[in-house]
TORDO-451034 format. One line per 10 residues: number of its first residue (from 1); for each residue x, z, y of N, C-alpha, C. Coordinates in steps of 0.05 Angstrom, whole numbers, plus 5000, padded with zeros to 4 digits. Layout:
<rs>
NUM	X Z Y X Z Y X Z Y  ...;
</rs>
This chain:
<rs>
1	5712 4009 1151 5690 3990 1155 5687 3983 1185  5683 4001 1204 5692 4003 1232 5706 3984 1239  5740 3991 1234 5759 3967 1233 5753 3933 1235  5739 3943 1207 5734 3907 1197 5724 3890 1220  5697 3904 1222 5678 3900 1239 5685 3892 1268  5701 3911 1279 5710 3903 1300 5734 3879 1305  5751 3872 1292 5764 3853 1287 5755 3829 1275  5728 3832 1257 5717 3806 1262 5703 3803 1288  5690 3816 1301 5690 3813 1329 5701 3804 1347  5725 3811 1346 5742 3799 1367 5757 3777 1360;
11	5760 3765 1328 5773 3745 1325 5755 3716 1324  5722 3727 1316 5700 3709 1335 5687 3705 1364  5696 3727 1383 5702 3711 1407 5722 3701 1418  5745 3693 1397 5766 3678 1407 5764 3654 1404  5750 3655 1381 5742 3626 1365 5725 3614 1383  5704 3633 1395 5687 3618 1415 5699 3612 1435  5718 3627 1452 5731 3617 1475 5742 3590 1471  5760 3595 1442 5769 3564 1436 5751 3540 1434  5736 3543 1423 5712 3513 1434 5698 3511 1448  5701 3526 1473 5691 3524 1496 5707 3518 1515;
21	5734 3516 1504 5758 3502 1521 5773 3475 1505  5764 3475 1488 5773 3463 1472 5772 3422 1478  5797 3408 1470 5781 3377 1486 5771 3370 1463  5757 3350 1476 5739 3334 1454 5757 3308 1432  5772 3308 1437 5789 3287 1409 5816 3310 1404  5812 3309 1371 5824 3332 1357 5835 3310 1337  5854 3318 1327 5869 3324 1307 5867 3338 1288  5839 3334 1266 5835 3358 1245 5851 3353 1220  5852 3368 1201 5867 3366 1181 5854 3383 1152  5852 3376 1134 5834 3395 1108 5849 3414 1103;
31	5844 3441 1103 5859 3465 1103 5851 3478 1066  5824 3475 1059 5818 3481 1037 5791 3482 1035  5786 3481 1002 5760 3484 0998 5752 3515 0989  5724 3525 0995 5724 3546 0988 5690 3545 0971  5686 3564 0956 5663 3574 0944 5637 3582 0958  5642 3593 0987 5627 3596 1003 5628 3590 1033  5611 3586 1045 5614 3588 1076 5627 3613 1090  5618 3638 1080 5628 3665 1085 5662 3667 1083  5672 3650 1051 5696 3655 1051 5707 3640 1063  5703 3614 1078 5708 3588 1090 5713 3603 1119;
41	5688 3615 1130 5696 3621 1166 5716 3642 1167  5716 3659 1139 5737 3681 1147 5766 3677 1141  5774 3647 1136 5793 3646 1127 5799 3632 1152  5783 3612 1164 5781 3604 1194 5798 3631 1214  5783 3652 1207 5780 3666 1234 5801 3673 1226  5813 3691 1206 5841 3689 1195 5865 3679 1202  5863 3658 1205 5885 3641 1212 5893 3635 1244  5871 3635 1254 5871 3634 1291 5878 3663 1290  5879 3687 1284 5880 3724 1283 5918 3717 1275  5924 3705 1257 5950 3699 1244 5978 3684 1264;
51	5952 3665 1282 5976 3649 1290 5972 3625 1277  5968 3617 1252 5966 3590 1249 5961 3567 1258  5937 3565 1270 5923 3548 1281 5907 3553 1306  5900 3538 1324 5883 3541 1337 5854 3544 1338  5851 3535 1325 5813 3517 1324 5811 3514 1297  5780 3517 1281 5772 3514 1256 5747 3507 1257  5735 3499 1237 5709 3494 1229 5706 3494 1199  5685 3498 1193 5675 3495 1167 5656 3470 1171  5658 3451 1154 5639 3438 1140 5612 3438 1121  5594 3428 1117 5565 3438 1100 5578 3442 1070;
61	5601 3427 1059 5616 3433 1033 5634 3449 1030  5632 3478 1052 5650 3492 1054 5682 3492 1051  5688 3469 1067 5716 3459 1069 5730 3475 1096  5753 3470 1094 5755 3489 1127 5772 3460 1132  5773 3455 1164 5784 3434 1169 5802 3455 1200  5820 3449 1205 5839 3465 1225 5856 3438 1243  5853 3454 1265 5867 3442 1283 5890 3453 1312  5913 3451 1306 5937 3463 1313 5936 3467 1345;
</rs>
């Protein structure tokens, strides 16, 4: 649980570094829809932790939208 905890930690202040550096005209793309907001940011944070992508967001319809 420890683990978890700490790695979502650190894979949400990356996320914050990233849109705090981040420019303002993006290139987003629909990555998926999800059931929740919860499963939406962790699949976000996921993927920037992975390598996938750079930058994510969730939307109010729990969509994840990603940008490379």
């Amino acid at each position: 649980m420890h683990r978890i905890t700490a790695m979502t930690a650190t894979a949400a202040a990356l996320v914050a570094a990233l849109h705090a550096t981040a420019p303002s005209e993006r290139a987003w793309r629909k990555q998926g829809d999800f059931d929740s907001n919860y499963l939406c940011q962790a699949a976000g944070m996921a993927g920037v932790v992975a390598g996938q992508w750079d930058d994510w967001k969730c939307d109010n319809e729990n969509t994840l939208w990603v940008n490379k």
